[in-house]
FIKOL-680010 format. One record per residue (C-alpha): x negated, y negated, z negated; residue in three letters; residue number from 1. Coordinates in steps of 0.5 Angstrom, whole numbers. Each point is the difference from the previous one (the first is absolute). Example, Ala and Ser with C-alpha at 12.3 -4.5 7.8 and 13.67 -1.06 7.14 Angstrom:
residues 2
pt X = -25, Y = 9, Z = -16, rest = ala, nr = 1 .
pt X = -2, Y = -7, Z = 2, rest = ser, nr = 2 .
END
This chain:
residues 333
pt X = 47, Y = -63, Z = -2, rest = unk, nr = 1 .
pt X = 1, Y = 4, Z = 6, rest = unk, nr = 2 .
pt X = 4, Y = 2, Z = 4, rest = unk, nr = 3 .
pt X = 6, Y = 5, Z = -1, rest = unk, nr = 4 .
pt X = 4, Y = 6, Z = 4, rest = unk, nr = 5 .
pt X = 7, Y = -5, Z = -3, rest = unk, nr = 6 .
pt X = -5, Y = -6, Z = 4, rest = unk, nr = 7 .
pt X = 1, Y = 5, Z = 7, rest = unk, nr = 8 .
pt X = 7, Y = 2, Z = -1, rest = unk, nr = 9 .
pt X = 2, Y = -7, Z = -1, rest = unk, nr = 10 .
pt X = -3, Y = -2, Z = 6, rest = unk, nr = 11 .
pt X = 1, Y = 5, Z = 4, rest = unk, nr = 12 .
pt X = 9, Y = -1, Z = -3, rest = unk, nr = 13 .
pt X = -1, Y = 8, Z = -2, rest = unk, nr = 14 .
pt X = 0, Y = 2, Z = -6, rest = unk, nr = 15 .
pt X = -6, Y = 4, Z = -4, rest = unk, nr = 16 .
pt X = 2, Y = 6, Z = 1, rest = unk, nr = 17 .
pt X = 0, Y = 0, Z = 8, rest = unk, nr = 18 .
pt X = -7, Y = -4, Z = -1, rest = unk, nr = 19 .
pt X = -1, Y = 6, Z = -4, rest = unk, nr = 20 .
pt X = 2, Y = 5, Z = 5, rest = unk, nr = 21 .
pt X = -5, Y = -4, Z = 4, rest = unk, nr = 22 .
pt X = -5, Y = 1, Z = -3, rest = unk, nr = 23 .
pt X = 2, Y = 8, Z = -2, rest = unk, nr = 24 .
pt X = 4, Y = 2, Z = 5, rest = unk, nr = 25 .
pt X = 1, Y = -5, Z = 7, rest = unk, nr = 26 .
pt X = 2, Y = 6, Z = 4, rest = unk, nr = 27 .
pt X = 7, Y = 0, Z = -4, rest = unk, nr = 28 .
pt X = 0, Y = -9, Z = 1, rest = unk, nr = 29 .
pt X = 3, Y = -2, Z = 7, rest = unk, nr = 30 .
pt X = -6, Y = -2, Z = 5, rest = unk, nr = 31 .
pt X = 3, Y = -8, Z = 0, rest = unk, nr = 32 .
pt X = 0, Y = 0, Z = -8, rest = unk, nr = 33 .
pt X = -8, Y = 4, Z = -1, rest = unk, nr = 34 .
pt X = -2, Y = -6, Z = 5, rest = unk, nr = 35 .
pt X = 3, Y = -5, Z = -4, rest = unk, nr = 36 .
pt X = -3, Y = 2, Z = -7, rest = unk, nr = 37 .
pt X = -7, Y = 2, Z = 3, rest = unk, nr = 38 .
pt X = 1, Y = -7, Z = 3, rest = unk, nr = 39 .
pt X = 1, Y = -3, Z = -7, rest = unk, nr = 40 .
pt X = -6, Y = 3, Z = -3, rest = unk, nr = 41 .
pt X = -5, Y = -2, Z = 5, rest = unk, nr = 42 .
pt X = 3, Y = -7, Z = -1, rest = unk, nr = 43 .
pt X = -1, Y = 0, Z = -8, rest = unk, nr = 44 .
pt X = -6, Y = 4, Z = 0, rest = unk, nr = 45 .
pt X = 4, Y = 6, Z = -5, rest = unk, nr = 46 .
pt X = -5, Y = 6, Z = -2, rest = unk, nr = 47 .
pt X = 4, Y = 5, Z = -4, rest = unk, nr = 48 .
pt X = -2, Y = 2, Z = -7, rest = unk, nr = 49 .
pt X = -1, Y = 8, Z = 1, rest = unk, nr = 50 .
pt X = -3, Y = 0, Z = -6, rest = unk, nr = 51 .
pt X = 5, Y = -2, Z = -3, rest = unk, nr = 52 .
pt X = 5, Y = 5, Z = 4, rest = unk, nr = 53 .
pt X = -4, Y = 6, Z = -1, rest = unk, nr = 54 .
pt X = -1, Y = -1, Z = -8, rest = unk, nr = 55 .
pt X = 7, Y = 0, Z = 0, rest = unk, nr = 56 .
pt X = 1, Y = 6, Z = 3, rest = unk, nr = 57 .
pt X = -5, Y = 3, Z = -4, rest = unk, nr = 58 .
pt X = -7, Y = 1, Z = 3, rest = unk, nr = 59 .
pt X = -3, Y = -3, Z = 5, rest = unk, nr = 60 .
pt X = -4, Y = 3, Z = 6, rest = unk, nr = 61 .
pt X = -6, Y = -2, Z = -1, rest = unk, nr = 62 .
pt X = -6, Y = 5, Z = -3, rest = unk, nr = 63 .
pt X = -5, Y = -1, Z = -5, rest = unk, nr = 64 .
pt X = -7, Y = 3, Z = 2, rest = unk, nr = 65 .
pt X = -4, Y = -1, Z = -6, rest = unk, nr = 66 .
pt X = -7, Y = 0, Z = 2, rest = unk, nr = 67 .
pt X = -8, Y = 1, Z = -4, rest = unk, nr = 68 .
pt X = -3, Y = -4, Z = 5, rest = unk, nr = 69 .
pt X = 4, Y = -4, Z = 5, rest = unk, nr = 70 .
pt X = -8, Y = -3, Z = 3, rest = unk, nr = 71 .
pt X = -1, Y = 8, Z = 2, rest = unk, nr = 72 .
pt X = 1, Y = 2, Z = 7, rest = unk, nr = 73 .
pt X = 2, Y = 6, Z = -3, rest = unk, nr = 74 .
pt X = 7, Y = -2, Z = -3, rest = unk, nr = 75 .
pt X = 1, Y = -5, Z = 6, rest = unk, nr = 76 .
pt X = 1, Y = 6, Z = 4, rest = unk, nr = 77 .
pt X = 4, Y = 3, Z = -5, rest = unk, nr = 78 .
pt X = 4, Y = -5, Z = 0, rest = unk, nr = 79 .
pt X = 1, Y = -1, Z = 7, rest = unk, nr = 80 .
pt X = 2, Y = 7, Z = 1, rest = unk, nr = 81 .
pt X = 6, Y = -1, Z = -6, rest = unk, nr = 82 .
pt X = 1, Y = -6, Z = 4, rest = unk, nr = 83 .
pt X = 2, Y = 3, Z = 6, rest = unk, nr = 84 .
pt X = 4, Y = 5, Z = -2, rest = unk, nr = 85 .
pt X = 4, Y = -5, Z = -5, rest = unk, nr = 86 .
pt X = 2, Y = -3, Z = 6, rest = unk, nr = 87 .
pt X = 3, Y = 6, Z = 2, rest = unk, nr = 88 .
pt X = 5, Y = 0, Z = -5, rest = unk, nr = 89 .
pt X = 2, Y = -8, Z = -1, rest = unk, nr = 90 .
pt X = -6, Y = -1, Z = -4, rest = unk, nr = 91 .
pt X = -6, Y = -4, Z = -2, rest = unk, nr = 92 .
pt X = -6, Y = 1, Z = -4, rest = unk, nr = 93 .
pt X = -2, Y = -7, Z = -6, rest = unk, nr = 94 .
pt X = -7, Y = 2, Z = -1, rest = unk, nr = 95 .
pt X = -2, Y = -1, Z = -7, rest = unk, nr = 96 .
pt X = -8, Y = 1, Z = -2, rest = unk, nr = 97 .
pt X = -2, Y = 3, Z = -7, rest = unk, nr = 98 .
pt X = -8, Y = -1, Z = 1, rest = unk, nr = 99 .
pt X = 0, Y = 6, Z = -4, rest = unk, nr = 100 .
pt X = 3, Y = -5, Z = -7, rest = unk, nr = 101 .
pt X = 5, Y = 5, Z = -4, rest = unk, nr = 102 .
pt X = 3, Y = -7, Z = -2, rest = unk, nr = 103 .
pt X = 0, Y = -2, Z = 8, rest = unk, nr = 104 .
pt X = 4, Y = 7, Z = 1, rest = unk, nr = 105 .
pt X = 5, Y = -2, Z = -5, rest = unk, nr = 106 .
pt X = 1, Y = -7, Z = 2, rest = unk, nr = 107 .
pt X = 2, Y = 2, Z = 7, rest = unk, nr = 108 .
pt X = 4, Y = 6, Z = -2, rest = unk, nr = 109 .
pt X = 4, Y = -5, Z = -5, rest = unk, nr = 110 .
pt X = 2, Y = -4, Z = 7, rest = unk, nr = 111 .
pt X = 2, Y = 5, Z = 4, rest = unk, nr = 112 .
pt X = 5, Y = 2, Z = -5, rest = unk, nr = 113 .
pt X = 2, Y = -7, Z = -1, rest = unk, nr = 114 .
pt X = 2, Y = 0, Z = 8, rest = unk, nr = 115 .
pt X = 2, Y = 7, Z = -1, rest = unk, nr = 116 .
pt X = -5, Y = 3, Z = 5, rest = unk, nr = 117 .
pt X = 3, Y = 4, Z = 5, rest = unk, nr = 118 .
pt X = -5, Y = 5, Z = -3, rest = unk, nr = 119 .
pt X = -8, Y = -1, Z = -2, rest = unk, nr = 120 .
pt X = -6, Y = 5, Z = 2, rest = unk, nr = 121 .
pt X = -6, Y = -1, Z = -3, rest = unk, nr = 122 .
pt X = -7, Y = 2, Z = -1, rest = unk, nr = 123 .
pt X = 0, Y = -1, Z = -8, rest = unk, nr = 124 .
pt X = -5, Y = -1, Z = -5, rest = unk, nr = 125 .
pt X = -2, Y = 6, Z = -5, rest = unk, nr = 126 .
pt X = 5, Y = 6, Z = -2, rest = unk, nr = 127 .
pt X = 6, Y = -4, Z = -3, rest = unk, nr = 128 .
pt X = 7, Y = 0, Z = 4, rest = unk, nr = 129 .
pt X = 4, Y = -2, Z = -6, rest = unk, nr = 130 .
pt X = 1, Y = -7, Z = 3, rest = unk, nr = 131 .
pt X = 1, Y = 3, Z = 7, rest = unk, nr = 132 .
pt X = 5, Y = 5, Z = -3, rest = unk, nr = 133 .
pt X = 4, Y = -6, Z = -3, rest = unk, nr = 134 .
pt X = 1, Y = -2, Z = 7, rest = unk, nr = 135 .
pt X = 3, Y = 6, Z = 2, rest = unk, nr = 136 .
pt X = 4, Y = 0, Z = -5, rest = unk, nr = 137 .
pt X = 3, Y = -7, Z = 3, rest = unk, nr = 138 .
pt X = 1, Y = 2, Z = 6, rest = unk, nr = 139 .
pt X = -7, Y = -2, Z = 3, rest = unk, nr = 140 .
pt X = -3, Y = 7, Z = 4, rest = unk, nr = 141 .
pt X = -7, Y = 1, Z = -1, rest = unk, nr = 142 .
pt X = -5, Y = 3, Z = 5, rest = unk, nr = 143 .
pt X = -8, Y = 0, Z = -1, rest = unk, nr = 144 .
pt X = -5, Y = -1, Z = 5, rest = unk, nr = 145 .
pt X = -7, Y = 2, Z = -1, rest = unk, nr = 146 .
pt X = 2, Y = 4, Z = -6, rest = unk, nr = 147 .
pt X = 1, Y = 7, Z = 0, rest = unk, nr = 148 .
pt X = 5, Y = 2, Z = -7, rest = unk, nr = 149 .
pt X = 3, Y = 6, Z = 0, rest = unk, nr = 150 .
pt X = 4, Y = 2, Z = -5, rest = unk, nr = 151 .
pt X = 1, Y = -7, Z = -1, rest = unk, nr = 152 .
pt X = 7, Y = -2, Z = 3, rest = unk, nr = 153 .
pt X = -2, Y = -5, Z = 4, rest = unk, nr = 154 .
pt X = -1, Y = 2, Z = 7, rest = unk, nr = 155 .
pt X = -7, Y = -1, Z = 3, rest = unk, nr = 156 .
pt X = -3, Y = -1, Z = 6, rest = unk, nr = 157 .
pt X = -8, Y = 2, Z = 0, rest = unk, nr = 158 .
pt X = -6, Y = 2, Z = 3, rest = unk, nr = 159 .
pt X = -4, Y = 6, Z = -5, rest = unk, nr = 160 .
pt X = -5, Y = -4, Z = -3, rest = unk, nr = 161 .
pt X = -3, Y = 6, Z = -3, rest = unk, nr = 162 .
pt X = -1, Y = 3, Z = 6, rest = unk, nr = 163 .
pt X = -3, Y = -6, Z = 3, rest = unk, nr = 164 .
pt X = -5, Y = -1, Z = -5, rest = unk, nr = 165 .
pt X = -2, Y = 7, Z = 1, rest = unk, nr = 166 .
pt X = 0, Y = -1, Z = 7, rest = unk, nr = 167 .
pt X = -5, Y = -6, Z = 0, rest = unk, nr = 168 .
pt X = -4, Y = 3, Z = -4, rest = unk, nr = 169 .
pt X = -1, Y = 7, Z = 3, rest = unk, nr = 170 .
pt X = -2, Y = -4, Z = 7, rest = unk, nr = 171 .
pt X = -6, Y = -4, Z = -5, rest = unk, nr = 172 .
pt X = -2, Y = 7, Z = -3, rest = unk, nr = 173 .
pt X = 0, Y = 4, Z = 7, rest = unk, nr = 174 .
pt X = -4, Y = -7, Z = 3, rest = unk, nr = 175 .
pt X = -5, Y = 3, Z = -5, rest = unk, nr = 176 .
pt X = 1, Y = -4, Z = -6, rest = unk, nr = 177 .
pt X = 0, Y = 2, Z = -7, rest = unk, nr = 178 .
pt X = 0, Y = -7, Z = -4, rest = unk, nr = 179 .
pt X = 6, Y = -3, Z = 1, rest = unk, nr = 180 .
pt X = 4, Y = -6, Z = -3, rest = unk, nr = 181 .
pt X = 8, Y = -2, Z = -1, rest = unk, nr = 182 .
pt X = 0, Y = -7, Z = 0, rest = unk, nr = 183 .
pt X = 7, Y = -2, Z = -2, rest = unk, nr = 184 .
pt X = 6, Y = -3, Z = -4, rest = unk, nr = 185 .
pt X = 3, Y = -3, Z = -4, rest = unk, nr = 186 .
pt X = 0, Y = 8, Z = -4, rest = unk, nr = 187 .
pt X = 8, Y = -1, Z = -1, rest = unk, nr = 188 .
pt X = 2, Y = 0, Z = 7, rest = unk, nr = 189 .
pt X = 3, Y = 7, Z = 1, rest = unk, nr = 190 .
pt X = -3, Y = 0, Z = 9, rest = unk, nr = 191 .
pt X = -8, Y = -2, Z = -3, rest = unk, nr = 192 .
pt X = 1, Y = 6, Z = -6, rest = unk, nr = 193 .
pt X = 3, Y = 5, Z = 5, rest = unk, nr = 194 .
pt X = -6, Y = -3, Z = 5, rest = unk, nr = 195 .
pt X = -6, Y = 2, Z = -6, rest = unk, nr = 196 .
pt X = 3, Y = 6, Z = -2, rest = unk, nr = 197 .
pt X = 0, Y = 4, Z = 7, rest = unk, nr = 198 .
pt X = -7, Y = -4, Z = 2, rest = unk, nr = 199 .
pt X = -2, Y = 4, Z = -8, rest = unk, nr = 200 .
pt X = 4, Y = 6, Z = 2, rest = unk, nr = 201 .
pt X = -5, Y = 1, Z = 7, rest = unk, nr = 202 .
pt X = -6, Y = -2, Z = -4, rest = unk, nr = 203 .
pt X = 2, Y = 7, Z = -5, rest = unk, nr = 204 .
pt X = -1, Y = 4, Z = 5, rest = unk, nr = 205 .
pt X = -8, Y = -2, Z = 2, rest = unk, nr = 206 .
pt X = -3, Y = 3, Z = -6, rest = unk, nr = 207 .
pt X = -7, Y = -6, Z = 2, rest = unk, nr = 208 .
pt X = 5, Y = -5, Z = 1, rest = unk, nr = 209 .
pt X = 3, Y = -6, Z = -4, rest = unk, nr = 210 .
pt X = 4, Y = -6, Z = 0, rest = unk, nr = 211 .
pt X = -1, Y = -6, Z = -4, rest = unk, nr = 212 .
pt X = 6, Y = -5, Z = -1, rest = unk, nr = 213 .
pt X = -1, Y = -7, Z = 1, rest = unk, nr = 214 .
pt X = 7, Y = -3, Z = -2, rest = unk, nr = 215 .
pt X = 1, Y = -8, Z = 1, rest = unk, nr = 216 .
pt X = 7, Y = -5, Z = 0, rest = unk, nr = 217 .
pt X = 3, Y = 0, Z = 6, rest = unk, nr = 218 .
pt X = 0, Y = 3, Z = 7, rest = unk, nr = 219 .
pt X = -2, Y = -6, Z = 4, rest = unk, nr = 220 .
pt X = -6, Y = -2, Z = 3, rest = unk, nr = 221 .
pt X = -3, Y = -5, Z = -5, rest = unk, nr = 222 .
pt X = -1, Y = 7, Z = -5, rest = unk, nr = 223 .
pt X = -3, Y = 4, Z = 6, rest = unk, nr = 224 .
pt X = -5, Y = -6, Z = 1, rest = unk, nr = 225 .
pt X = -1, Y = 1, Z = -8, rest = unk, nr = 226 .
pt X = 0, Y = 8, Z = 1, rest = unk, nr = 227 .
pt X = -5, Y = -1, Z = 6, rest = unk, nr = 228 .
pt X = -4, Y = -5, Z = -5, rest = unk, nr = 229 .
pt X = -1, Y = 5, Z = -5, rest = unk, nr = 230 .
pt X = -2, Y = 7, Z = 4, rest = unk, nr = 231 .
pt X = -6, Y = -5, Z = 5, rest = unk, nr = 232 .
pt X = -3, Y = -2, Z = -8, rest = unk, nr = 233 .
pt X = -1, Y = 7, Z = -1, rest = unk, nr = 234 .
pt X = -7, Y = 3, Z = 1, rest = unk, nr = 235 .
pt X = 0, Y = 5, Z = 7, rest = unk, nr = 236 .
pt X = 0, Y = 6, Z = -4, rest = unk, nr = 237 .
pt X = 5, Y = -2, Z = -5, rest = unk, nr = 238 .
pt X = 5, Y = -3, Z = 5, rest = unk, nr = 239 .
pt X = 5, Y = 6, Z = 3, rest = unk, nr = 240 .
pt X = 0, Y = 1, Z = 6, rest = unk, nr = 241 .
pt X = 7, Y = 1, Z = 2, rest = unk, nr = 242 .
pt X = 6, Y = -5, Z = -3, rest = unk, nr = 243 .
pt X = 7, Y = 2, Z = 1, rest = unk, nr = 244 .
pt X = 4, Y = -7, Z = -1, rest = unk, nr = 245 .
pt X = 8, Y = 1, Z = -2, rest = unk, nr = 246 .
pt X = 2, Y = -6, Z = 6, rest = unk, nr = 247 .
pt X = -3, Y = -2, Z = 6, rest = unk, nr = 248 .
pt X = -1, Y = -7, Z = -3, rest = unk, nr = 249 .
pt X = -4, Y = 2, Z = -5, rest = unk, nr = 250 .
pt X = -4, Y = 4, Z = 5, rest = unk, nr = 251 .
pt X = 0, Y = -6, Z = 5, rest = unk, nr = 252 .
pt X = -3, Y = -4, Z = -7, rest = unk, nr = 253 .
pt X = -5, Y = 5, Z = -2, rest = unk, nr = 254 .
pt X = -2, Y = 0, Z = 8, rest = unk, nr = 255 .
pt X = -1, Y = -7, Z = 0, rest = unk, nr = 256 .
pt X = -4, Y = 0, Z = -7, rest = unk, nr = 257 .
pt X = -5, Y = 6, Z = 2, rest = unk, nr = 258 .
pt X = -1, Y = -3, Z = 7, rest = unk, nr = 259 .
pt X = -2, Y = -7, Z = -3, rest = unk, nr = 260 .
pt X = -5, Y = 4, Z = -5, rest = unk, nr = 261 .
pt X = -3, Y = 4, Z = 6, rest = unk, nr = 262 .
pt X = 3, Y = 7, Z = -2, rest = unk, nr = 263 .
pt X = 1, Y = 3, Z = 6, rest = unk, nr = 264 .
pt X = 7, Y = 3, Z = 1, rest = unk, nr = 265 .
pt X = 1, Y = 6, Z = 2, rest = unk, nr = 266 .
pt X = -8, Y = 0, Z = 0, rest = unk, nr = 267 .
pt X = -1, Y = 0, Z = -8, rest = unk, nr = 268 .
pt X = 8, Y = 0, Z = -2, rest = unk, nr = 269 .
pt X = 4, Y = 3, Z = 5, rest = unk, nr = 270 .
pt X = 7, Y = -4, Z = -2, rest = unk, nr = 271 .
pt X = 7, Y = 2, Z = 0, rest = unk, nr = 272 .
pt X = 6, Y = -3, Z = -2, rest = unk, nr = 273 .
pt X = 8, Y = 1, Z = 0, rest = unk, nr = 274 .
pt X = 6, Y = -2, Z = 4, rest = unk, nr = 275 .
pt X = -3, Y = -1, Z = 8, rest = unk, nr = 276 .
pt X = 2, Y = -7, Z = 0, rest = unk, nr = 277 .
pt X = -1, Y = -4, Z = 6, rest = unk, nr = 278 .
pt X = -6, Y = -3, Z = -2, rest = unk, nr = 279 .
pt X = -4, Y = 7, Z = -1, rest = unk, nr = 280 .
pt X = -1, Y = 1, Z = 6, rest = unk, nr = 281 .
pt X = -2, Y = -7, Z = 2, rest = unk, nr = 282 .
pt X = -5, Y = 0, Z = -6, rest = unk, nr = 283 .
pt X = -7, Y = -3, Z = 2, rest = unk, nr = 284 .
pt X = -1, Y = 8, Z = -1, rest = unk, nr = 285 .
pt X = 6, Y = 4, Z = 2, rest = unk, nr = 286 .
pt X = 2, Y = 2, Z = -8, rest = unk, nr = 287 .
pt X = 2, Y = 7, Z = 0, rest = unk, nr = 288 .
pt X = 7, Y = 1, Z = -4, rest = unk, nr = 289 .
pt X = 6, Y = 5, Z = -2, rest = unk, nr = 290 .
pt X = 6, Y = -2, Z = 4, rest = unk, nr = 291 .
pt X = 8, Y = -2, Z = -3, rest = unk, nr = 292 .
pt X = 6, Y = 0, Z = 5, rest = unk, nr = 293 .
pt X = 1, Y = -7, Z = -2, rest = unk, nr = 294 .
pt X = 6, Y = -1, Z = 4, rest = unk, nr = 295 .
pt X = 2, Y = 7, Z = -1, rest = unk, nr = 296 .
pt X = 0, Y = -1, Z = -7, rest = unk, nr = 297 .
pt X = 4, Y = -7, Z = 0, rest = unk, nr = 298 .
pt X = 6, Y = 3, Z = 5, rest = unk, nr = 299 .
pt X = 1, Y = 6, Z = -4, rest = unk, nr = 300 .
pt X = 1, Y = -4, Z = -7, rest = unk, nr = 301 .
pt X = 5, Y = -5, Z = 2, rest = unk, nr = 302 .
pt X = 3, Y = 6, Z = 5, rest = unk, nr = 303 .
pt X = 1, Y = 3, Z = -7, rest = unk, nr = 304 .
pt X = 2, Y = -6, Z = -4, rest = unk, nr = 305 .
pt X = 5, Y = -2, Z = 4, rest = unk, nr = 306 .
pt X = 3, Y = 8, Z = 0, rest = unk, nr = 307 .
pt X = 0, Y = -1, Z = -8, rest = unk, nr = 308 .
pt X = 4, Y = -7, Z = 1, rest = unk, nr = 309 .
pt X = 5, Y = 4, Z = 4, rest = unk, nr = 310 .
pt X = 1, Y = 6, Z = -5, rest = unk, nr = 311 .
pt X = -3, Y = -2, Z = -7, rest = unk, nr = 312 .
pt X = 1, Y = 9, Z = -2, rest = unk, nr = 313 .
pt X = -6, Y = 1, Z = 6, rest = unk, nr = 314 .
pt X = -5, Y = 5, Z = -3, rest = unk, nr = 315 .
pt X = -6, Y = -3, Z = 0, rest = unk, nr = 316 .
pt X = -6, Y = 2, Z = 4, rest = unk, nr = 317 .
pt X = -8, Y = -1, Z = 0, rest = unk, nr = 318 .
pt X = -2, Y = -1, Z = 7, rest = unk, nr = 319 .
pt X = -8, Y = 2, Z = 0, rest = unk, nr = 320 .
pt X = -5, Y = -1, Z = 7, rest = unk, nr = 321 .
pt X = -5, Y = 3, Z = 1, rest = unk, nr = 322 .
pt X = -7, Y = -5, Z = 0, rest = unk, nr = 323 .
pt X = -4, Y = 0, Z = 6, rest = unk, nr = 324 .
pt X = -8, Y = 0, Z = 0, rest = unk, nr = 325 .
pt X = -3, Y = -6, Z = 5, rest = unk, nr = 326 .
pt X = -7, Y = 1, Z = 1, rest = unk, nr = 327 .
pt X = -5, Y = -6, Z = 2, rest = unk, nr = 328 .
pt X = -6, Y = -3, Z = 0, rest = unk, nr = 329 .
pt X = 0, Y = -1, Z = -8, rest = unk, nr = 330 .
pt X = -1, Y = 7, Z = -1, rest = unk, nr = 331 .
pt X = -5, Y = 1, Z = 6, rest = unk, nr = 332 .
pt X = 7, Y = 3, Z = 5, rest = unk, nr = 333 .
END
C-alpha cells in the first residue's frame, strides 16, 4: 500500500491540511514547518495523486492530441509545437495514435473523456463530428488539427489542401508533364481528398493533360513502395510521367520502389510529395514537396483550445495556412 499525504503529516506532527498547503501553497507555511514536512516526504518516499486532485476539481491539464499517424514526421512535429505552447499555459500533451482506424479514434476519445481531458485536438477520420460533439457537450473543448471544417462548429487549424494539390501539380505541368498520377489514401480522409481535388482542378485547366488516380490504404511508406511497384511494371509508354503523392511518405516509398526498378527519377518520373519533412530533403534524391507549418499549426491549435477551455461561448474560428511548393531534384529543381 503506498504511502499517504496522513503518512507525512504524521510524521511530520502537522496536520493534513498544513501538508496539503505544502504541497499547494508553501508560501503561506512557515519556513521551519515546510522543511520539516518536505523532510517527511523525502523520507516516506510520498508522491502525490495529482490525478486524483485534478479529477476532483474537474478537468485535468492534460490535452489530448489524437493523431492518423504517430510514426509520421509530420504529426511529430505537429505535436511538439502543441507542446510548447501547452507548457505555456500549465499543460501537457498525451498523444494518442488513430492509425488511420475510425474504431482507434474512438477508443482514445472515450479515454480522454474518462480523464476529462483538459481539452482534445485531432486530426479526425471521415466527416462525421457527432462524437466530437458529444465531448463538447461534456465540457471537453475540441480544436481540429490538419482539418479544414468551416461551418462545422468546431475550430480547425490547417493547411489549404486544395490549394496544395493545385500547386504540386501546377509545378509537374509547367516541368512539361501532361500525364500525371495522384497516389493516395485512404479515400475517406478529408486532407487526401482535398489534395486530389485541387491536383484534378489544375489538370482542368490543360485541355492535353490528365490525371489518374491510384488510391492505396494508407499514407505510409510500405504503400508507396507498393505504389512504386505498380507504376515500375507499367510499360515506358504506359507509365505517367509525373506522380503526385499525397504525403512525403508515400512519395519516399514510391522513390525507393522506382529507384530499385531502374525508373530513373526526375529522368523518367519526376516525383512530388507533401508535407516537407525532414526526410525529403535527405532522400537518396532530394524529394520535391509542398510545405505545412508544422509547428505553427500545433502552437496555434492548443492556443485556441486552451482560450475555448477558458470561456466555453467563444466563437469558433477556421485558421487556414497557406501551403508552400519545395522544389528538388525529384522533379528536376
Amino acid at each position: 500500500m503506498g504511502v499517504s499525504i496522513r503518512d507525512v503529516a504524521a510524521m511530520a506532527g502537522v496536520s493534513v491540511g498544513t501538508v496539503s498547503n505544502v504541497l499547494n501553497r508553501p508560501e503561506s507555511v512557515p519556513e521551519a514547518t515546510v522543511e520539516r514536512v518536505r523532510a517527511a516526504i523525502a523520507e516516506l518516499g510520498y508522491v502525490r495523486n495529482d490525478a486524483a486532485r485534478q479529477l476532483r476539481a474537474g478537468r485535468s491539464t492534460t490535452v489530448g492530441l489524437v493523431v492518423l499517424d504517430a510514426r509520421n514526421p509530420f504529426f511529430a512535429d505537429l505535436a511538439r509545437g502543441a507542446d510548447d505552447e501547452a507548457a505555456t499555459h500549465g499543460l501537457s500533451v498525451l498523444i494518442g495514435n488513430s492509425d488511420e482506424r475510425l474504431e482507434r479514434e474512438l477508443r482514445l476519445l472515450a479515454l480522454f473523456e474518462e480523464q476529462r481531458a483538459h481539452g482534445v485536438l485531432i486530426s479526425p477520420i471521415g466527416d462525421d463530428l457527432g462524437r466530437l460533439g458529444e465531448l463538447r457537450e461534456r465540457g471537453i473543448p475540441v480544436v481540429l488539427v490538419d482539418r479544414s471544417a468551416p461551418g462545422s462548429g468546431f475550430s480547425s487549424v490547417a493547411v489549404d489542401d486544395v490549394r496544395g494539390g493545385r500547386l504540386a501539380a501546377r509545378h509537374l505541368l509547367d516541368g512539361g508533364h501532361r500525364r500525371l498520377a495522384f497516389v493516395g489514401g485512404p479515400a475517406e480522409l478529408r486532407q487526401v481528398a482535398d489534395r486530389a481535388e485541387g491536383a484534378r482542378a489544375e489538370v482542368a485547366d490543360v485541355p492535353d493533360a490528365t490525371l489518374e488516380t491510384l488510391f492505396v490504404g494508407s499514407l505510409t511508406v510500405a504503400d508507396g513502395i507498393a505504389a512504386g511497384e505498380r507504376i515500375a511494371a507499367l510499360a515506358p509508354a504506359d507509365r505517367p510521367g509525373a506522380v503526385f503523392a499525397a504525403n512525403d511518405l508515400l512519395a519516399l516509398g514510391i522513390l525507393q520502389a522506382l529507384t530499385r526498378a531502374g525508373v530513373a527519377v526526375p529522368a523518367d518520373v519526376a516525383l512530388i510529395g507533401y508535407d516537407d519533412i525532414d526526410f525529403a530533403s535527405a532522400a537518396a534524391v532530394p524529394l520535391s514537396s509542398i510545405r505545412q507549418p508544422s509547428l505553427t499549426m500545433g502552437a496555434t491549435a492548443l492556443s485556441i483550445l486552451a482560450e475555448e477551455a477558458a470561456d466555453p461561448a467563444i466563437e469558433a474560428r477556421d485558421v487556414l495556412f497557406e501551403p508552400e511548393l519545395v522544389v528538388r531534384a525529384s522533379t528536376g529543381g
